[in-house]
C-alpha positions in Angstrom: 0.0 0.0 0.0 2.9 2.6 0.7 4.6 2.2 -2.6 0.7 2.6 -4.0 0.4 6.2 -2.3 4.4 6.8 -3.1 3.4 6.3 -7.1 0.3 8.1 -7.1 1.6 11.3 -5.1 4.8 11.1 -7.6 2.3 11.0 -10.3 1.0 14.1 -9.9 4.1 16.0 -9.4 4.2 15.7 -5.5 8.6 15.5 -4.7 9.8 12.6 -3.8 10.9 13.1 -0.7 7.3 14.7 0.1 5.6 11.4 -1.0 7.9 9.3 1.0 7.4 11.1 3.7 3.5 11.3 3.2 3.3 7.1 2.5 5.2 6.5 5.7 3.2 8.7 7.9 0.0 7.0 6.8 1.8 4.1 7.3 2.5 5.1 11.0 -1.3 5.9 11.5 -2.6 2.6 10.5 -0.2 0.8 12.7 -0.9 3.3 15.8 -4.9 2.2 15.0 -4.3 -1.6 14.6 -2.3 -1.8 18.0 -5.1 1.0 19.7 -7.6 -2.5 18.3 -5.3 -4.9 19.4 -4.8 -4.0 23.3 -8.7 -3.5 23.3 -10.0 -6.3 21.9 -9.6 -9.8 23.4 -8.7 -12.5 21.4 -9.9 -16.5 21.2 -6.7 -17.4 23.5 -7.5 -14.4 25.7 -10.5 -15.7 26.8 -9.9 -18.8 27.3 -7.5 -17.9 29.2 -10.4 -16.2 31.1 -12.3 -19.4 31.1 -10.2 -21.4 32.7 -9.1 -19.0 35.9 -12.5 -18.4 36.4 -13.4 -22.4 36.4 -10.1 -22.5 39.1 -11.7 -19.7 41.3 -15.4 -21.4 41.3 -13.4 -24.5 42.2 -11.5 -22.7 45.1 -14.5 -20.6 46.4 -16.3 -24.0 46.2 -13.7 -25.8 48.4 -13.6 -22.9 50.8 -17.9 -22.8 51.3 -17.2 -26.8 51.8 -14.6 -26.0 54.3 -16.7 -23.7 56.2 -19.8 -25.5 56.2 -18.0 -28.5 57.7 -16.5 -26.1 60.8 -19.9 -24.7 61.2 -21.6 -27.7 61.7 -18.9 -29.0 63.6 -19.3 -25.8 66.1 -22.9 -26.3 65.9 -22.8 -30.0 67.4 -19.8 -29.1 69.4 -22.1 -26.4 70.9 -25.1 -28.8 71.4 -23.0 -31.4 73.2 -21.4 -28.5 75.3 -25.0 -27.7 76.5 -26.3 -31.8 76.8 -23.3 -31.6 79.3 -24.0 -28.9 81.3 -27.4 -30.2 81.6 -26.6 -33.6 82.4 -24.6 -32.2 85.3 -27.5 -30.0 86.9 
């Protein structure tokens, strides 16, 4: 595409070192815009990427409501057998 916009300007009596200069600088645009695209949109790998830490943290926050359900009922019947003591002894 450069050398297209390098011939055309020369074509109509634009100096060379003008047209070079002109072709480059587009040049320069369209690769500023294509990285602006790349670093906003997210690509296949990105999110799967995504996917898969987000199946690891349901599996972790899983484990951990697991974890704390077991303590919780553990307190819970602790707790009850605490009190069948105390009452037992009265």
């Amino acid at each position: 595409m450069e050398l297209e916009i390098y011939e055309a300007l020369t074509a109509v009596n634009v100096p060379n070192d003008k047209a070079r200069a002109v072709a480059e600088s587009i040049n320069k645009e369209i690769d500023r815009r294509y990285e602006l695209h790349a670093r906003q949109l997210a690509t296949r790998g990105d999110i799967s990427e995504l996917r898969q830490q987000s199946a690891e943290m349901e599996a972790r926050l899983l484990k951990a409501i697991n974890d704390s359900q077991r303590w919780t009922m553990g307190a819970v019947f602790a707790g009850m057998a605490a009190v069948a003591a105390i009452v037992k002894l009265f």
